[in-house]
N, C-alpha and C positions, 0 to 999 in steps of 0.2 A: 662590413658584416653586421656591425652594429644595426645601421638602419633596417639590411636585411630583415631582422629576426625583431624589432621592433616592426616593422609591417608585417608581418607576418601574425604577431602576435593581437593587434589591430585588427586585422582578417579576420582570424578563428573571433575574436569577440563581438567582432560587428553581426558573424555567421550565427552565432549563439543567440546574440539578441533577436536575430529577426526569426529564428526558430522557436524561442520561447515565445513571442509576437504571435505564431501564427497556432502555437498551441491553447488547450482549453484548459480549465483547472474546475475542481470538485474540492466537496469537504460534504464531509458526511459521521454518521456515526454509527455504531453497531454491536452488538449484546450476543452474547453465544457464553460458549465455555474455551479458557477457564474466565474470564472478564466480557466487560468493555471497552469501547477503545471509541477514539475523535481521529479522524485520518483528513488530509490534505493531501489533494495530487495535482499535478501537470499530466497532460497527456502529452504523448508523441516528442518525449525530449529527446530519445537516440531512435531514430529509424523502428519507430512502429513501440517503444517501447514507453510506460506510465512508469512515473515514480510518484509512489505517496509515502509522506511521515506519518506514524502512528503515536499517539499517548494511549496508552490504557491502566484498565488496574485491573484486578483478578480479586474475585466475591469472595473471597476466604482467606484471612490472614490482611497485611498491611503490604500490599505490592503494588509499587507503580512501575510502567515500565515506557521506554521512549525506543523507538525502532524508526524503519525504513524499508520497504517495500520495491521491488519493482516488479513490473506486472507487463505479461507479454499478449495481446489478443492474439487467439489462437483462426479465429475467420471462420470462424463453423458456418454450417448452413443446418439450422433449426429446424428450418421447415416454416410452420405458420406461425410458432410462437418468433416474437423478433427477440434471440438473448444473443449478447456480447458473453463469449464463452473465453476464460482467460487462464493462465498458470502465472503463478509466482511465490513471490520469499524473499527474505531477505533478516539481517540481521534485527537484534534486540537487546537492549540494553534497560536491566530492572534492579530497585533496592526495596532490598525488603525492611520494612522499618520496624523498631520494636521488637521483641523476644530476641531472639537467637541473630536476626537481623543479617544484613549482607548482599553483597553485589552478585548478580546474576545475570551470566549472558549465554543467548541462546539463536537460534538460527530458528527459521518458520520457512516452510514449502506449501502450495497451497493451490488447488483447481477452483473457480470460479464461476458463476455465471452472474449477468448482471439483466435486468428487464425494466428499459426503461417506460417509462410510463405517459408517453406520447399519446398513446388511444385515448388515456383517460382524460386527456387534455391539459396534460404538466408535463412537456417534454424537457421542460428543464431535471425533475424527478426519476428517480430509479432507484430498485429494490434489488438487491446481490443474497447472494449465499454463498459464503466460502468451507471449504473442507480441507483439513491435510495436516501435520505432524506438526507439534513443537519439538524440537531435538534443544534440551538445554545443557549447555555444556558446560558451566560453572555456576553454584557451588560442584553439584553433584553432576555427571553425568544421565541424563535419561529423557526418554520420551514420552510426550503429555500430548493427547488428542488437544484439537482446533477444531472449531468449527462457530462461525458467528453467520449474522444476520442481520441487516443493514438496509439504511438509505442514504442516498448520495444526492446531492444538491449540485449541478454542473453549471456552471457559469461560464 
């Protein structure tokens, strides 16, 4: 049983590596409200799905905050413009330093589009726009707009 479940476990890691193998990864940054933020992703770690880390801070007050995204391509058909149309969210974790100070966590949901810049002859380049709710759930309960603007470097 032993070996069983040691090969097995061998399997899923070997499967992992050659998925991450055939995956792309980005790092980009982006400015909106209420901050900006530095992101790193993988694409296509689970069946069609991106995950990126976020650092950001927020332009008012002492906040840094470090999260985690994932991000679903939805497959639109645009028409002539070529955009990668995406949803996602995921959690966030911020301290607020100085004055009154404190841990802060909060959840983020978000629709996307991304336009990569292929015509202009940098298809490694792309410019996004994200939209959709901060929900922070500690200190205080409440909901704070998102919305930022972005470039992403894909390697």
């Amino acid at each position: 049983m032993r070996k069983l479940l040691i090969s097995l476990v061998m399997i899923a890691a070997l499967g992992a590596g050659g998925a991450f193998a055939q995956s792309g990864y980005w790092a980009g940054v982006s400015s909106g409200w209420p901050g900006a933020q530095l992101h790193f992703g993988v694409e296509n770690v689970v069946a069609g799905l991106d995950v990126r880390g976020n650092l950001g801070f927020a332009y008012f007050g002492s906040y840094l905050e470090v999260g985690a995204s994932v991000l679903y391509d939805l497959g639109l058909d645009t028409g002539v413009v070529p955009l990668d149309v995406y949803v996602g969210g995921g959690p966030g974790f911020g301290f607020v330093f100085g004055g009154v100070g404190g841990f802060v966590t909060s959840l983020e949901a978000f629709a996307g589009a991304e336009y990569r810049l292929s015509d202009l002859g940098l298809p490694e380049g792309g410019v996004f726009l994200e939209l959709g709710p901060k929900i922070v759930i500690t200190p205080v309960f409440t909901f704070v707009p998102a919305a930022r603007l972005g470039f992403n470097w894909h390697f």
